[in-house]
N, C-alpha and C positions, 0 to 999 in steps of 0.2 A: 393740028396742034397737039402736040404730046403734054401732056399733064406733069409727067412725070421731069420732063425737061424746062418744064418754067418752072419746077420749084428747086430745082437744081440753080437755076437762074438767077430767082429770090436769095437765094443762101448766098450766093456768091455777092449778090449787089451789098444785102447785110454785111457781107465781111469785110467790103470796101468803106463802106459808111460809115457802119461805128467807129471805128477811130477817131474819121473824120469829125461824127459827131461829138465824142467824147471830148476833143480838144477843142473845141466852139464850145462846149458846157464849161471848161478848166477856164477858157481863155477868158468871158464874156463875165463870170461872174456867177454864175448856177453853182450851187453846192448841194452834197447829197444830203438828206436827212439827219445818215450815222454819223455823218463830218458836222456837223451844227451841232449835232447833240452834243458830241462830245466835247468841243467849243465850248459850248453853252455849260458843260457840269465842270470843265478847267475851270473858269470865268468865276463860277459861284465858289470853287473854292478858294481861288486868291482874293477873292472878296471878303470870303469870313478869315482870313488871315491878315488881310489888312484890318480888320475892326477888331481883333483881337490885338494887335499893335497900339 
């Protein structure tokens, strides 16, 4: 077994995956952190602009 050739192998699997994975996180409902946050600091400002109304 060559070392060098399964991590060649690795890489390659990774590069099929992640997409894969990426749209199973879009699709299912997972969101990343920086997408909440910034969610979440829209959210509070239409809030203080509705109680300023």
């Amino acid at each position: 077994m060559n070392p060098f050739s399964m991590m060649k192998d690795v890489k390659n699997m990774e590069k099929m995956m992640k997409p894969a994975l990426e749209k199973f996180m879009r699709e299912s409902g997972f969101v990343k952190k920086e997408e909440l946050d910034a969610l979440k600091r829209r959210v509070d400002e239409l809030e203080t602009k509705v109680k300023k109304l």
